[in-house]
MINULUM-359000 format. One record per atom (N, C-alpha, C, O, CB): x, y, z. Coordinates in pm, whole numbers, plus 50000, padded with zeros to 5 digits. Glycine has a CB too. Layout:
<nodes>
XYZ ...
</nodes>
This chain:
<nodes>
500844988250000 500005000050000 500885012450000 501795014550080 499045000050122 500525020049903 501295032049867 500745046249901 501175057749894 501495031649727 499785041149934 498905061249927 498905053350110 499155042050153 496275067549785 498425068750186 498465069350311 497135073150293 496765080550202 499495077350385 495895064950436 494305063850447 493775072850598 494035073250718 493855044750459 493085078050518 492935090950668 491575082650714 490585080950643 492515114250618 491725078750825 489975076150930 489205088150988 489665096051070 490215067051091 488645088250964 487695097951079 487605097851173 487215086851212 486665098951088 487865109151299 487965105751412 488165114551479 489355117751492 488635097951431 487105122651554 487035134451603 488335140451669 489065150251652 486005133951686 488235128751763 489045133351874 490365133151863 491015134451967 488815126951981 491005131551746 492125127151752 493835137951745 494515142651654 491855117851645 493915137951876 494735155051923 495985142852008 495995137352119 493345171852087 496535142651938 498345139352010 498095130052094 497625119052066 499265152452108 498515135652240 498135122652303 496915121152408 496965112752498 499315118152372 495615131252388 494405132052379 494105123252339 493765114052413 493945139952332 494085121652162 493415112452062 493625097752135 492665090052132 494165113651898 494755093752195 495015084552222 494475077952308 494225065952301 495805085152230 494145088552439 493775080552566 491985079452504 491325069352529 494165091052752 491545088452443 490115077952430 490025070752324 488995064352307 488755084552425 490805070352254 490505060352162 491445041452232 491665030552180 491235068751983 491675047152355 492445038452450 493945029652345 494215017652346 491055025252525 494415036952294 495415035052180 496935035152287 497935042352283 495275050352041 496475021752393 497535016352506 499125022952477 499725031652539 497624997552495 499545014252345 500825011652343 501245018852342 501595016152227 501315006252284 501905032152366 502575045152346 503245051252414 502935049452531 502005052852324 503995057452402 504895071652393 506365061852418 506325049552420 504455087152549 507525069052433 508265073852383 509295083252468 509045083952589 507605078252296 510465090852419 511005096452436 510035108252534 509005113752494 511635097252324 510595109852650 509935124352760 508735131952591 509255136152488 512115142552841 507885131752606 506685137652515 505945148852607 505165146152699 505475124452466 506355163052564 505255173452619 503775168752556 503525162652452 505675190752565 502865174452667 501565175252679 500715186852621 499485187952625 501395174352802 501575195052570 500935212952556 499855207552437 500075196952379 502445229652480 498845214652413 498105214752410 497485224452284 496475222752216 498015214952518 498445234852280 498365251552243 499605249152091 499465255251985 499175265552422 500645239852119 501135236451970 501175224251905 500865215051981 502325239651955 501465220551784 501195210451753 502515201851646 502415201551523 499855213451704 503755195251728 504145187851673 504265171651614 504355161351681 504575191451706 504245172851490 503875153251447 504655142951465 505725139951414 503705149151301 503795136251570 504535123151623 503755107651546 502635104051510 504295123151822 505045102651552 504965091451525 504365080451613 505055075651703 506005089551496 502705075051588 502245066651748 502865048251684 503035043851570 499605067651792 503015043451792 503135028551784 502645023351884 502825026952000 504345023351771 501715010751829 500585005051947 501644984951916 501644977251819 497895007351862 502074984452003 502904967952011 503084960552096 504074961652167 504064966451988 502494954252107 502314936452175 502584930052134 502094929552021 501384929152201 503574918552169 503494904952127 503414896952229 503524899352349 504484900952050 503224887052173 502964873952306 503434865152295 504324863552211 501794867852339 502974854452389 503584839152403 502524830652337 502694818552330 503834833652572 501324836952283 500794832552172 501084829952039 501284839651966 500174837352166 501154814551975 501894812451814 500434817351737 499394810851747 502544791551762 500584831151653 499574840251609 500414846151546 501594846651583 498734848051698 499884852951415 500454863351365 500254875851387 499254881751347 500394862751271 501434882651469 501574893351597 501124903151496 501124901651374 503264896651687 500594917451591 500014927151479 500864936051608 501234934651724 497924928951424 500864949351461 501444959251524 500604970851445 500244967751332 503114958951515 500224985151496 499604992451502 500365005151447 501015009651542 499114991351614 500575014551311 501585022451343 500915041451297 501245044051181 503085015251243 500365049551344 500315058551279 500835073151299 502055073051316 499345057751264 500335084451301 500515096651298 499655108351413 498435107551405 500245098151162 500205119451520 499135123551544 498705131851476 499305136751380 499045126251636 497255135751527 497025152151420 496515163051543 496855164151661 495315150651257 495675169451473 495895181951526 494065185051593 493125177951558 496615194051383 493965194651674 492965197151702 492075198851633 490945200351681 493005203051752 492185198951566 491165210751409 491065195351352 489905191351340 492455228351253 491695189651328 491915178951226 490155173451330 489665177651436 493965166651228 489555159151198 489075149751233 489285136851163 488405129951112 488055152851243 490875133851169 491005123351103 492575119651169 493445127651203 490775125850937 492585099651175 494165100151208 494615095251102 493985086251047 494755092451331 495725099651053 496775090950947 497745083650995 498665085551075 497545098950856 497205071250906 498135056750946 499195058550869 499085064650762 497475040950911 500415053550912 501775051250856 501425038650768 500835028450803 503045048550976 501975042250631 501945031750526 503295032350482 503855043250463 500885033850409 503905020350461 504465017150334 505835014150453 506995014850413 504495030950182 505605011650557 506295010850622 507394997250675 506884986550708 505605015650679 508654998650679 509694985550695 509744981450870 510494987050950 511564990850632 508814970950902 508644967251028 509144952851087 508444942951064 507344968551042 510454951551169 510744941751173 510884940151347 511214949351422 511824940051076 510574926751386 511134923151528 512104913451552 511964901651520 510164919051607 513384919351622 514864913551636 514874903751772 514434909351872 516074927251654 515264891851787 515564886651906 516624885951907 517354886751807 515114876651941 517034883952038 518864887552073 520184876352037 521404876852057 519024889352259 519044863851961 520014851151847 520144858551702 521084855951628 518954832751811 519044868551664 519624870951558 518404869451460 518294874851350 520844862151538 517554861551518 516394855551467 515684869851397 516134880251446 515444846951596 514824871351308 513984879751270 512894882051209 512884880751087 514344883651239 511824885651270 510184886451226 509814897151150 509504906951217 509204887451343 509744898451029 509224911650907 507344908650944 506534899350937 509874906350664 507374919150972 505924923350923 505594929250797 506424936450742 505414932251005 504134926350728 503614932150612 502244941850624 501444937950709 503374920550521 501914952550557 500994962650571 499954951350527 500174943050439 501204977550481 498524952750621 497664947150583 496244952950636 496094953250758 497974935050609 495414956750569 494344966750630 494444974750733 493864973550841 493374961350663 495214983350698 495994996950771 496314989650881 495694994150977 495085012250812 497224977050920 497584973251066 498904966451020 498894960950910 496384962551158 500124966251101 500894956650998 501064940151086 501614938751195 502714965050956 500574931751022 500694916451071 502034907651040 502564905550930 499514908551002 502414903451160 503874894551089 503874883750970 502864876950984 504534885251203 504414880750891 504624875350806 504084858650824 503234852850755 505914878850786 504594855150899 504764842550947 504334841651097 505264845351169 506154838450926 503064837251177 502894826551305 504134829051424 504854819151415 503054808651238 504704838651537 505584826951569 504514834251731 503414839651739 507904826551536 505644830251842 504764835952004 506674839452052 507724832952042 503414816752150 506414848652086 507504850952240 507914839552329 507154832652397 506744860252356 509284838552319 509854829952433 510904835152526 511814842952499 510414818352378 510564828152667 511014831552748 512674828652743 513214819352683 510244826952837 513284838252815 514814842152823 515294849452669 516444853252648 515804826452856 514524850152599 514654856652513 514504874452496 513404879552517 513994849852455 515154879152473 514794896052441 514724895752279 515184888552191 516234909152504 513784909352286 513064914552143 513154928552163 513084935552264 511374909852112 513454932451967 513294944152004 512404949851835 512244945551721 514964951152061 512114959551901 511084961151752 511814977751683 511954988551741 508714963651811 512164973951540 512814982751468 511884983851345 511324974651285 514264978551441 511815001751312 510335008451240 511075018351126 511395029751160 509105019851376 511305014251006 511395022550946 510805025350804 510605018650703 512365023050958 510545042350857 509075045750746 509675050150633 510875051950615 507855058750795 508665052150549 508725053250405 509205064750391 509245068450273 507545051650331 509755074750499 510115087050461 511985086850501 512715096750501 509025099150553 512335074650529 513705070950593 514075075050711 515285073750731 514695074750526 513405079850804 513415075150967 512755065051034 511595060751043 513005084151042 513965062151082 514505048051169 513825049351326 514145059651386 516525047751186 513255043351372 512955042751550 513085026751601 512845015851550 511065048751595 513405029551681 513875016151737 513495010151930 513925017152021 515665018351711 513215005651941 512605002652094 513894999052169 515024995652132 511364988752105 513265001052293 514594990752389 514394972352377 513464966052325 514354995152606 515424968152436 514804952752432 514104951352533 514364958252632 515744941052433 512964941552539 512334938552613 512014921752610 511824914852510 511434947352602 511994917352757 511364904752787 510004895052795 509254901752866 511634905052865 509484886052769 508724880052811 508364878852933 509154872653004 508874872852776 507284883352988 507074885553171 506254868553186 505844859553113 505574904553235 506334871053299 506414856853360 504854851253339 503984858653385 506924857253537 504394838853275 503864832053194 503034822653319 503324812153377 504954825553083 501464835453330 500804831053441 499474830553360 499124839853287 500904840453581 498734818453377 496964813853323 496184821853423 496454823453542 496414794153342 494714828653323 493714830853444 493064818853519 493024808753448 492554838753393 492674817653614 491794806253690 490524806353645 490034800153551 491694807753843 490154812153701 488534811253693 487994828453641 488664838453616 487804806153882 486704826353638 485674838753563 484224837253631 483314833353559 485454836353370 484014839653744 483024843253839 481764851653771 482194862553734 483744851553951 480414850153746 479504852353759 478844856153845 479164846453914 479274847453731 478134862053915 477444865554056 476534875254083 476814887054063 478274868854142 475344871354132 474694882054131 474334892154272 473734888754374 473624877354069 474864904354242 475064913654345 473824921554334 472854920554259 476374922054333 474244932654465 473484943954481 474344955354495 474634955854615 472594942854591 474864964354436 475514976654424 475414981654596 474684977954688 474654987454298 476544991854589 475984999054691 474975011654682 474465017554777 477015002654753 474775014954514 473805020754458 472375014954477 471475023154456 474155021554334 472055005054506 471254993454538 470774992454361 469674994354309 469844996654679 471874989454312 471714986954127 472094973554188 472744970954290 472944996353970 471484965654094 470884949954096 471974943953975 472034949653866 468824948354041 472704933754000 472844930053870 473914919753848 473804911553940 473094941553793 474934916253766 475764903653753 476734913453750 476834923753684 475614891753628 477774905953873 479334912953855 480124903553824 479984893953899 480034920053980 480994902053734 482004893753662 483534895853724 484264905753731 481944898053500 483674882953762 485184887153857 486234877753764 485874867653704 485174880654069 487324882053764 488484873353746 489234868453859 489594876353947 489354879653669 489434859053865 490634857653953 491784846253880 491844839453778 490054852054112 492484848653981 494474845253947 495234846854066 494914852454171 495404857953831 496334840754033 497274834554148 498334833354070 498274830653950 496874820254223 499504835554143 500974835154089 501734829354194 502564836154256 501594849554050 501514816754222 502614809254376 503774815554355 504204819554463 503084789754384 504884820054214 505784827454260 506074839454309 507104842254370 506264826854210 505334845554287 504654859954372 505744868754274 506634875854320 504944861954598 505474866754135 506824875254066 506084880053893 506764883853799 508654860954047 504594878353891 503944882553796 503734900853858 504654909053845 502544871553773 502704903553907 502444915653998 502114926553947 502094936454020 503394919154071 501714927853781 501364937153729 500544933353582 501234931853480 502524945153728 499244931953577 498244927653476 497034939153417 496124944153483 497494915553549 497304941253294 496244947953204 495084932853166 495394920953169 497204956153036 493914938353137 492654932253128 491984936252989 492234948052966 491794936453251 491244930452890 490704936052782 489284922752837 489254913052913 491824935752603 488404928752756 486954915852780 486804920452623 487024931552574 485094919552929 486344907752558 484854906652453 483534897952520 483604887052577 485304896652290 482274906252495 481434900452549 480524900252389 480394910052315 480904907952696 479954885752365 478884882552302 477524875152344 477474863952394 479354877252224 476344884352311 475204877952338 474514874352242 474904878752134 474524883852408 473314865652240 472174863452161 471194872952184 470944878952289 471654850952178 470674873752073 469464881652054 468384875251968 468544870051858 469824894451995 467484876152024 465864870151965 464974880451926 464304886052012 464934861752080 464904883651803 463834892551795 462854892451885 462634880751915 463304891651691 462114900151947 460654898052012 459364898951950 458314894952000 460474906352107 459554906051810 458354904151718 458594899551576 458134904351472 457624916851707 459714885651596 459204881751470 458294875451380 457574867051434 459664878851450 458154877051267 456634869151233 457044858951092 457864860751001 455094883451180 456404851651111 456574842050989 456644845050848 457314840450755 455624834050990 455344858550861 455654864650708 456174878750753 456554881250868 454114865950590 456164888650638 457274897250559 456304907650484 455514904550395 458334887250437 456534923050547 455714927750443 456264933550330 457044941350384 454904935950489 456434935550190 456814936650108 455784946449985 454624943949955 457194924550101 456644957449931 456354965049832 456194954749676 457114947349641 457554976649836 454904956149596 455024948249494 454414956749419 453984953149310 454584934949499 454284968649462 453584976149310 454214993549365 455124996849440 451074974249292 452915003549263 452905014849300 451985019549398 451805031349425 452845020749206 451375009149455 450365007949524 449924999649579 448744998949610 449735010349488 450734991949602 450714973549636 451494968749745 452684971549761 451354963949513 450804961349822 451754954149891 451644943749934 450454940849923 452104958549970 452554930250009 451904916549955 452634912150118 453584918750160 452584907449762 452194903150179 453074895250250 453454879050218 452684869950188 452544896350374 455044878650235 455474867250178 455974860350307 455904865150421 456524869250059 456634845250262 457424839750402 458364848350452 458964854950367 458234826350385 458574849750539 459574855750622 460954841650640 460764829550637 458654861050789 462444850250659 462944841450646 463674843550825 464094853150889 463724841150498 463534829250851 463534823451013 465264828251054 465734826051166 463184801151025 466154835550929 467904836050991 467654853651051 468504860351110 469664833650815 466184858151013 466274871951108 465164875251208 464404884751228 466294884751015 465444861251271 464834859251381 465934860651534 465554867851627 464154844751353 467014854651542 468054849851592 469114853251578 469594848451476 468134841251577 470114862851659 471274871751594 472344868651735 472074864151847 470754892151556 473894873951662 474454877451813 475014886051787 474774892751686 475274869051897 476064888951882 476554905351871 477544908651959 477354906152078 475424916151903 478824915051917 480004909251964 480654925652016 480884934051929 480954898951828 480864928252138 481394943252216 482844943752236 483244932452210 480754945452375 483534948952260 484834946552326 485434957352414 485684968752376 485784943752226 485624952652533 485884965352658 486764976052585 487664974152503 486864959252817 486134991552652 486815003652591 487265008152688 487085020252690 486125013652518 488145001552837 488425010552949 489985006252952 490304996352887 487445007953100 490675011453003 492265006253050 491844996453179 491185002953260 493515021653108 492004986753208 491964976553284 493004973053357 493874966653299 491654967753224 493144975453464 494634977553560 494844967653653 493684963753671 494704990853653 495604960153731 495594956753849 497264950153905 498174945453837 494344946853852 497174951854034 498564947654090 498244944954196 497164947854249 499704956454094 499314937854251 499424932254360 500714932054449 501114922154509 499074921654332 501354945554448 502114947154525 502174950954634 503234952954693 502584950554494 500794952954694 500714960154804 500004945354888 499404946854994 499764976354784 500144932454830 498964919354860 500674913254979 501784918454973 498164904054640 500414905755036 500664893155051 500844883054938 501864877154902 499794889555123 500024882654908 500404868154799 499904876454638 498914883754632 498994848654849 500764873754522 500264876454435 499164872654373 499264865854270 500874876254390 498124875554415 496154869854403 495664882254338 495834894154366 495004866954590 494854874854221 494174890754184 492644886554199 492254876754136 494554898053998 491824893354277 490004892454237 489934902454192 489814911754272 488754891054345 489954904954079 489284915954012 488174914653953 487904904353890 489944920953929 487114927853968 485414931353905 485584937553794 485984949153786 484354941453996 485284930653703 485694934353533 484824939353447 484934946253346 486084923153452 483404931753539 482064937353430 481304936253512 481244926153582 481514930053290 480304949253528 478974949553552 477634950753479 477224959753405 478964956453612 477014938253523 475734944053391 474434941753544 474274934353641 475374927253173 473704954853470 472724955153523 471314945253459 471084942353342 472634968653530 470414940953604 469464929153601 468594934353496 467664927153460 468654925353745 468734944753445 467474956453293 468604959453178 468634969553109 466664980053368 469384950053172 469764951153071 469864937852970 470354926852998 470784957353099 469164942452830 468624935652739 469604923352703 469154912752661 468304944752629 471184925952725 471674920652642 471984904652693 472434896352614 472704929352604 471704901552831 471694894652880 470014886052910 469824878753007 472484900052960 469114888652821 468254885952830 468134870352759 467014865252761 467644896352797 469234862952699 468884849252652 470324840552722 470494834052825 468704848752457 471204844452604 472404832752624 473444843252632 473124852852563 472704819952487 474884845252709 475584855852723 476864848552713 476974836752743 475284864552845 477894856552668 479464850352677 480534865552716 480494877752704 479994841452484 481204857652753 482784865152767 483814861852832 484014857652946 482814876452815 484944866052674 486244862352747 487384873952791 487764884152734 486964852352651 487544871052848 488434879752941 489674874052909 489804861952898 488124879453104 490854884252889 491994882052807 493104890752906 492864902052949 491754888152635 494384883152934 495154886953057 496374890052990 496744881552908 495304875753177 497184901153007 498194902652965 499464904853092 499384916553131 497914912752870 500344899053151 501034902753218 502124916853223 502904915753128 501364893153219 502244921653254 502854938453241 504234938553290 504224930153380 501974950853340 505524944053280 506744944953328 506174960253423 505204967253393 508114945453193 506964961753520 506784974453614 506514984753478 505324986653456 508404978953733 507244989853406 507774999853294 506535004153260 506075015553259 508664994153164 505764987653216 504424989353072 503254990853187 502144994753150 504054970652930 503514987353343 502484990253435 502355002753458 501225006853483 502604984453546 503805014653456 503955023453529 503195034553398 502345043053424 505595024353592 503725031953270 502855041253179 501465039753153 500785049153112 503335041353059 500885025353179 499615027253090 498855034953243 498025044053235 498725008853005 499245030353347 498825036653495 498615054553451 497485059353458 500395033353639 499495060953419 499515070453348 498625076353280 497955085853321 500155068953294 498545070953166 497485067553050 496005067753108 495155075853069 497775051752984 495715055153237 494545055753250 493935064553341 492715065953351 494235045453267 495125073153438 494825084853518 494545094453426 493375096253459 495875089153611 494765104253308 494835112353224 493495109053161 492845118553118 496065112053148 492975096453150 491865096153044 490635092753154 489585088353108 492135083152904 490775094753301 489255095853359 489705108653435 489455109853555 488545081253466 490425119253359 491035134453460 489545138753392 489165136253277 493045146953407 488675147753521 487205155753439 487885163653366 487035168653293 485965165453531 489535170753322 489565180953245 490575176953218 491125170653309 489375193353277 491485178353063 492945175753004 493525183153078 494645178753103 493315178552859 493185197853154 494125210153143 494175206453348 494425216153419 493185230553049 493915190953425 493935191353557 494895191753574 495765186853502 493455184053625 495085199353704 496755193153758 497165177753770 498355174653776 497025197753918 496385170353772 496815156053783 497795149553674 498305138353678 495575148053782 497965162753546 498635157853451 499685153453470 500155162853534 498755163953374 500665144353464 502145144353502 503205154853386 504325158353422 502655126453495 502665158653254 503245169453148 504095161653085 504235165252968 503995182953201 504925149353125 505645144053036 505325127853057 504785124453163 507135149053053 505665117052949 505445102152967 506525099552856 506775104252745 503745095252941 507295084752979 508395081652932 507915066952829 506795062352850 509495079953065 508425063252769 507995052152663 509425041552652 510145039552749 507565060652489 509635036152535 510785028152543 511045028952390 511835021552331 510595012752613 510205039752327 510615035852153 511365050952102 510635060852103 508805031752029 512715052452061 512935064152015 513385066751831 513405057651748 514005068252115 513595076351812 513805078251685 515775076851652 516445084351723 512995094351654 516355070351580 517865064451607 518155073951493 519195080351508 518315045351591 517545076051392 517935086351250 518005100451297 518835107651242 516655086151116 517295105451386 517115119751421 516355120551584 515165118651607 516065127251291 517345123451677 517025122351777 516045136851831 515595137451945 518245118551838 515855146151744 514825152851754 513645148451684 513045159251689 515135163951724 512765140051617 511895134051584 511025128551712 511535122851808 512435125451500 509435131451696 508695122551831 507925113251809 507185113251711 507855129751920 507945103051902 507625092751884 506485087251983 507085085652089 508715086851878 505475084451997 504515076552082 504255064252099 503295059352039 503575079152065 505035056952179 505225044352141 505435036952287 506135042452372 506465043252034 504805024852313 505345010152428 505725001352341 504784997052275 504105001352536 506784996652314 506984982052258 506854967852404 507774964552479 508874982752176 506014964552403 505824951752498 505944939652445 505584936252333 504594950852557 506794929052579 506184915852547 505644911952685 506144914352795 507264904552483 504194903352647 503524903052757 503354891052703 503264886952587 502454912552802 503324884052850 502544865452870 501304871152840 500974882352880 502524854653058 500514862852764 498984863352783 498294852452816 498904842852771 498364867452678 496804847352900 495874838452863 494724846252855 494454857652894 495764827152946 493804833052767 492044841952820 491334829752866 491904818752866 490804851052662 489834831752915 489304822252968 488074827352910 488124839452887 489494819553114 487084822152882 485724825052825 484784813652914 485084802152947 485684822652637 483684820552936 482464813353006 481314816052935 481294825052852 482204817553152 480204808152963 478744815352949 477494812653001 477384800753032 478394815452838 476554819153021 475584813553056 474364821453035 474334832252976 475794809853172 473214814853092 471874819053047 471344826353142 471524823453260 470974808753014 470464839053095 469434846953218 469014834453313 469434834153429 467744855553142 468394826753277 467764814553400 468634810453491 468214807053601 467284800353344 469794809953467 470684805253525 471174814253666 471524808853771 471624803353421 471114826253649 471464834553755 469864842253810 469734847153922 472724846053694 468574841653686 467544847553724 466384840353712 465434842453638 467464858053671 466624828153823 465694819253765 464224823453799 463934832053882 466004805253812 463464817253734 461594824353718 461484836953736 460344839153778 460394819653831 462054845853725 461924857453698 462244861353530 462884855053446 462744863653798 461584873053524 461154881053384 462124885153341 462934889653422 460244892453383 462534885253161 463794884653107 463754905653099 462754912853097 463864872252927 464994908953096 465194920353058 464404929252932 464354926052813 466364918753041 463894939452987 462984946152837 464154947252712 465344945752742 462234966352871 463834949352598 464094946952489 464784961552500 464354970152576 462974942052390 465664962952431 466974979052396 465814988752347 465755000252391 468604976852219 464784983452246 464054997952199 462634994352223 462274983352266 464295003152025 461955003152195 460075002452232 459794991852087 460254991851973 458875024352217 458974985052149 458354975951996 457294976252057 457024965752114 458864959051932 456494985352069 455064991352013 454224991951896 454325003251850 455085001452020 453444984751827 452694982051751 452344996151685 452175004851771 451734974251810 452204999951573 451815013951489 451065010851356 451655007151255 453235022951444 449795012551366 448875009651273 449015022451155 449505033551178 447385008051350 448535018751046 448615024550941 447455018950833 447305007350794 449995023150903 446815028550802 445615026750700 445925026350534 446085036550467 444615039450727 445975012850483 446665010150352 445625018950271 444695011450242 446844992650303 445445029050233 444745030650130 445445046150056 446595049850079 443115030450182 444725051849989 445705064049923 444465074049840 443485070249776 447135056149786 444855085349866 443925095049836 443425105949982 444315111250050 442665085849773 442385107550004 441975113550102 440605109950179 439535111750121 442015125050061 440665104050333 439375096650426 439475101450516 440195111250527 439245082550462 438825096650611 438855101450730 438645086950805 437575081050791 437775113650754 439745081350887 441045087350885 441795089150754 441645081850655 441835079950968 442715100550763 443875101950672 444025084350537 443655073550582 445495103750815 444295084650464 445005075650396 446835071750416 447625080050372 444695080850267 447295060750474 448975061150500 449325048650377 450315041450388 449585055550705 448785047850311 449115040950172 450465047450143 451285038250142 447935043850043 451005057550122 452185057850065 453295061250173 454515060650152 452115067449953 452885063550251 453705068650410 454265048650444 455445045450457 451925078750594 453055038250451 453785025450478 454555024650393 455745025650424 453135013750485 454185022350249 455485019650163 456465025950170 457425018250162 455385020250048 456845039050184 457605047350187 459025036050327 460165031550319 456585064250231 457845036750437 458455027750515 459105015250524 460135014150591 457935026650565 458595005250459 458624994750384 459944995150318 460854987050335 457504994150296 459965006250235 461385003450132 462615011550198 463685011250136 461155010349952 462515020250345 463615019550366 463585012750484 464405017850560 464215030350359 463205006750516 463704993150576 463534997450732 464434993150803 465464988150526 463224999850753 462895012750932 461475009151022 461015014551122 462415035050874 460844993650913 459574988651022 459664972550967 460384969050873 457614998050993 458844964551040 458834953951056 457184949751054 456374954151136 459664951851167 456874941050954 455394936850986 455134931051129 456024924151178 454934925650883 454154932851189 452864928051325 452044922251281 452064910051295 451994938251405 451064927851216 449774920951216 448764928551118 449004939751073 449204920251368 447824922751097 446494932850984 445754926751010 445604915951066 446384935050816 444914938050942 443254932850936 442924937050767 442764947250701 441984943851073 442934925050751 442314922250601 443504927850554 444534930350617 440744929850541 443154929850396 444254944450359 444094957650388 444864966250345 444434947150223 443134960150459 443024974750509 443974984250587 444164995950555 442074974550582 444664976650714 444884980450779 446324971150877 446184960150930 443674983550807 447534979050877 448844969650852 449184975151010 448534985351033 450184973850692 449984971151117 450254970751221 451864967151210 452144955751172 449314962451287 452794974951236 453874976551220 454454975151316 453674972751409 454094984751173 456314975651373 456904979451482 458484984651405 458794983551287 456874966251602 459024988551479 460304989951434 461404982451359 461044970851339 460694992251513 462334984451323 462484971751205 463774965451362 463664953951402 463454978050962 464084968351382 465014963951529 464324954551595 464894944651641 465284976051646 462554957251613 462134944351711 461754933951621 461644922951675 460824947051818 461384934751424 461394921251448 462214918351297 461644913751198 459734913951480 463534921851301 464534916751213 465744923751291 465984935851288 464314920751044 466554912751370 467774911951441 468994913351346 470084913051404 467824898751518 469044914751214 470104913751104 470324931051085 471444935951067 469474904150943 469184938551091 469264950851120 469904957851180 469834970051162 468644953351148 470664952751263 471544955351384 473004949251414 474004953751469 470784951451490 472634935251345 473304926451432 473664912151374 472594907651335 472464925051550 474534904051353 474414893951240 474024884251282 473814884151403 475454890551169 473654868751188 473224861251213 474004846251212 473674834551232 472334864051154 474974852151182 475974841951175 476614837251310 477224846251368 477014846751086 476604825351370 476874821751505 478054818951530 478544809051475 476214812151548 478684825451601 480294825151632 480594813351638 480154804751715 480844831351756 481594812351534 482954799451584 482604792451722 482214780951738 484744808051619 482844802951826 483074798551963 481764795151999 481794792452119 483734808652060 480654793951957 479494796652060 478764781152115 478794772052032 478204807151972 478484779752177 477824766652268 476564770452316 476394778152410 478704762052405 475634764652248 473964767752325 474134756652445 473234754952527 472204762952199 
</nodes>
């Protein structure tokens, strides 16, 4: 890829843009915070693991206040060095660059990740290690009562490190649920003329959908202040009125182990991005990173190069299961029934002959019910076609 692809993206101001778009991996060389000028840094978002996957690395540009768009680094020479000599090329692949070849991080090994762009500056990371190679245990379900007296399922992780020498873990979740339409119907109402309309079979794959989230918070935890390296951490709360847990629910929770360094910046990171104001004193004004520029040591760079142990653990289960004989969660939108009088011209009532069709063809209602052809009973196209929203294709992973 030769041309450089601008995204849209409001927010995207240096290292602003970053903390909400939670764009972890970053900074770099001491990076001012000002606010008031605007020099272009180079961001790098990098993980690898002890997972055999083809490692992705993240590389772009900041912009500017005014701007609403970030530009990704293209065309770029991305390689990762281990300290035998060994070497992993990455290739540009839908604005992300993926390694070439499968491999995972091994322990006693150092890596180091070397970036050079299409404009002939060189940046280069420090080496870094594989941190110590700890599984999550378990993934707790439970149903609480807030001290808000909010009702609902709190999702815990827990973990254990008998060598007491892990002590610093970032957290990411994907959560997928099912969704059941609540008004689907067997048939389908459908436009067949200039004035016509017909109901046919309805087809049963937009009845049944799922739908796949993935946590947007920095996820922190340590255990240096513990006795034993134990983590219970509360990862997700869903409240007992919320829809999405109204059939079959999943999530996996994904553990990355942290070196002090990659604990001490993203800690950083996630203080700055819940500050009520950019301009608080809580700012620290500068953040140290591990990736610098080796061609021009005035060049800036936003960058963590990490290697982190990872596991995940995935569970699931059903509303009954935690809410048994009790009533499933109301549905995300109103599916209220809205009648409409098929005819066209002028009655009393009104004629909505061309107001349904109108509806009909952009796709924004869902047949209910009629009487005769007179008179068509509608709802939103959300309560009874789940494809509208949401796909129908059932995850790889999923287990009814």
């Amino acid at each position: 890829m030769n041309t450089k692809k601008i995204q849209k993206f409001s927010l995207g101001k240096i290292i602003i843009a970053l903390l909400i778009l939670n764009i972890l991996n970053s900074c770099s060389e001491a990076y001012n915070l000002q606010t008031d000028t605007y020099q272009e840094a180079l961001v790098v978002e990098a993980t690898i693991t002890n997972e055999f996957i083809r490692q992705e690395i993240k590389i772009s540009k900041t912009s500017q206040f005014e701007d609403e768009g970030i530009e990704k680094e293209s065309g770029a020479i991305v390689i990762i060095e281990d300290d035998l000599g060994n070497t992993f090329p990455f290739e540009e692949k839908d604005d992300i660059y993926i390694s070439k070849n499968p491999f995972k991080a091994e322990s006693n090994r150092e890596y180091t990740l070397k970036i050079e762009t299409n404009e002939g500056k060189v940046f280069k990371s420090s080496s870094q290690k594989l941190t110590t190679e700890n599984k999550i245990l378990d993934i707790i379900p439970k149903l609480v009562t807030t001290k808000d007296n909010e009702r609902g399922i709190q999702i815990t992780v827990n973990n254990y490190d008998s060598t007491n020498s892990s002590k610093y873990y970032r957290y990411e979740y994907e959560e997928t649920y099912k969704i059941v339409a609540p008004v689907w119907r067997q048939q389908k109402l459908v436009v067949t003329g200039q004035q016509e309309v017909a109901l046919i079979p309805n087809s049963l794959e937009t009845r049944i959908c799922y739908k796949t989230q993935k946590s947007n918070d920095i996820i922190l935890a340590s255990t240096t202040n513990l006795q034993e390296d134990k983590v219970n951490l509360d990862i997700r709360f869903i409240s007992d009125n919320d829809y999405i847990i109204s059939h079959r629910y999943s999530i996996i929770v994904k553990q990355y182990v942290l070196s002090l360094e990659s604990y001490s910046f993203r800690r950083t990171l996630k203080d700055l991005s819940t500050s009520s104001s950019i301009f608080s004193p809580k700012q620290p004004g500068f953040l140290n990173g591990n990736i610098k520029c080796i061609s021009n040591t005035n060049e800036k760079v936003i960058g963590f190069f990490e290697v982190s142990s990872f596991s995940s653990k995935r569970i699931f289960f059903n509303h009954e299961d935690l809410f048994p004989n009790e009533p499933k969660p109301p549905y995300f939108t109103n599916c209220d029934e809205q009648e409409y009088k098929f005819c066209f011209g002028y009655s009393v009532p009104v004629c909505e002959g061309p107001l349904l069709i109108s509806k009909i063809k952009g796709n924004t209602i869902a047949y209910s019910s009629n009487l005769s052809n007179s008179f068509y009973s509608v709802v939103p196209i959300e309560c009874g076609d789940c494809t509208s929203f949401s796909s129908n294709l059932i995850p790889s992973f999923w287990i009814d």
